[in-house]
N, C-alpha and C positions, 0 to 999 in steps of 0.2 A: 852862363853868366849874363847873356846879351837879355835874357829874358828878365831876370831882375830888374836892368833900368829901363823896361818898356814900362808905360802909362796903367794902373791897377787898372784901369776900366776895357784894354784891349785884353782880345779874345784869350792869344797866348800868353797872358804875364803869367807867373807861377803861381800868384796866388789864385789867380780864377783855374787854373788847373789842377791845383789843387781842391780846391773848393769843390769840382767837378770830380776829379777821381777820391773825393772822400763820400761825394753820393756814390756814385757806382759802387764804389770799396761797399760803404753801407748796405746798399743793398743784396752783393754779393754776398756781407756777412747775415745778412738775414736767411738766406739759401740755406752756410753756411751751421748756421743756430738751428734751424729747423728739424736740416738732415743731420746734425751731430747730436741732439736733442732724442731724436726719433732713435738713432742708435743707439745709444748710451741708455736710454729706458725699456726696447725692445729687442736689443742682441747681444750688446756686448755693456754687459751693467755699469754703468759711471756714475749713477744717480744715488746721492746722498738725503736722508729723511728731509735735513733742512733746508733743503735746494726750494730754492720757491716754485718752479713751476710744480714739482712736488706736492709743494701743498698746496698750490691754485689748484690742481686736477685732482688730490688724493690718491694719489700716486703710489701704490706698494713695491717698497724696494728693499733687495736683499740687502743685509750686512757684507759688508765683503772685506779684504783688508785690505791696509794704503794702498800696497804694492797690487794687488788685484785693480784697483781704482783707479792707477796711474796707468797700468798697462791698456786695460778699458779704454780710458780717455784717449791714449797714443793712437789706437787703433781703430773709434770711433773720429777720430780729428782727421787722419789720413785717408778714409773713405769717402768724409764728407768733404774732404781738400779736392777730392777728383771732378767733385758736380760744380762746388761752388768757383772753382778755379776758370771751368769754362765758362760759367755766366760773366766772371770779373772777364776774361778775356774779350769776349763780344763787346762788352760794355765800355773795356777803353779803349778797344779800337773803334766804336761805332762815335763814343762821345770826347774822349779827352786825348789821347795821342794819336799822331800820324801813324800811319802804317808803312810799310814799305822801304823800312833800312837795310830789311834784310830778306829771304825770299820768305815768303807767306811761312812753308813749313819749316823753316827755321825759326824767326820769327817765335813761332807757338812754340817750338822746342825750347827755347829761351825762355820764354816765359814762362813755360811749366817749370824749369828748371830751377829759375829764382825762384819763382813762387816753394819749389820744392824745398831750395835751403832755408828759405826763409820762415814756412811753416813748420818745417825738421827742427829749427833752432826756435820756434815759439810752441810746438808740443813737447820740446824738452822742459823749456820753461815749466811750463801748464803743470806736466808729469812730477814734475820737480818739487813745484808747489804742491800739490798732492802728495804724493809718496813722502817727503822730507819733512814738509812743515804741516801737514791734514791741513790745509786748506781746502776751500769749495772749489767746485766745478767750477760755478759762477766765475768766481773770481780769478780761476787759473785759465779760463778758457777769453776773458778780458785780457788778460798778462797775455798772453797768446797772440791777439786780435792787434794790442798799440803794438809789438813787436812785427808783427808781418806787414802792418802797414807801411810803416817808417822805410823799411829796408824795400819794400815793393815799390815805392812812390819812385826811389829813388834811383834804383834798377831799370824799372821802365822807362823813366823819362830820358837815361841817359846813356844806356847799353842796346835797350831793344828794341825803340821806338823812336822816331824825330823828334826830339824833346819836346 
């Protein structure tokens, strides 16, 4: 709370750290798109005709059904959760949270951990949109992305790092 009524313009107010962990998040989710992208078109099929990177690349993709597509995604999401999880890690320990509340390898064990619930409960999402309603990747794998944000931002600042 004591951070809320500090000055917008100092270093710790929320909103600059925010600000800050929604670059790093960003960039983390670019890792995040890349390597779940890569999978979903070369191992584990997720890729629907009208996915746009699809059709920027021309991209040949099997039919498969919902349930096939949903499972895909679950399983293309949690692989790339493993790479993109330790870039976000580095990144808000290096720029936006203190370190040191807890010992280093704890620490990381918490953080994977939220990270875990919280990507578990935004690939159900994702899966759900797919499998239930045939939505896109795109757009399930977005529903995904504001959901692990939200609940990360707020995990870290307040359980696993010096706020």
């Amino acid at each position: 709370m004591a951070s809320l009524k500090k000055s917008p313009l100092e270093k710790s107010h929320v909103g600059i750290q925010f600000m800050k962990y929604s670059l790093c998040g960003g960039f983390s989710l670019g890792v995040d798109v890349v390597i779940s992208f890569l999978i979903a078109w070369l191992w584990f099929p997720a890729l629907k005709e009208s996915e746009f990177l699809v059709r920027l690349f021309g991209i040949q993709v099997e039919p498969l059904s919902k349930i096939e597509y949903g499972v895909n995604f679950a399983i293309g999401g949690a692989m790339a959760f493993m790479v993109s999880n330790l870039v976000a890690y580095v990144l808000n320990v290096r720029f936006v949270f203190k370190a040191g509340k807890h010992s280093r390898r704890k620490e990381i064990g918490l953080f994977y951990l939220v990270s875990g619930i919280s990507v578990g409960i935004g690939i159900a999402i994702g899966a759900s949109l797919i499998s239930w309603f045939g939505l896109s990747y795109g757009f399930s794998f977005v529903a995904k992305a504001v959901s692990t944000t939200l609940i990360n931002f707020v995990a870290r600042k307040f359980i696993i790092f010096h706020g």
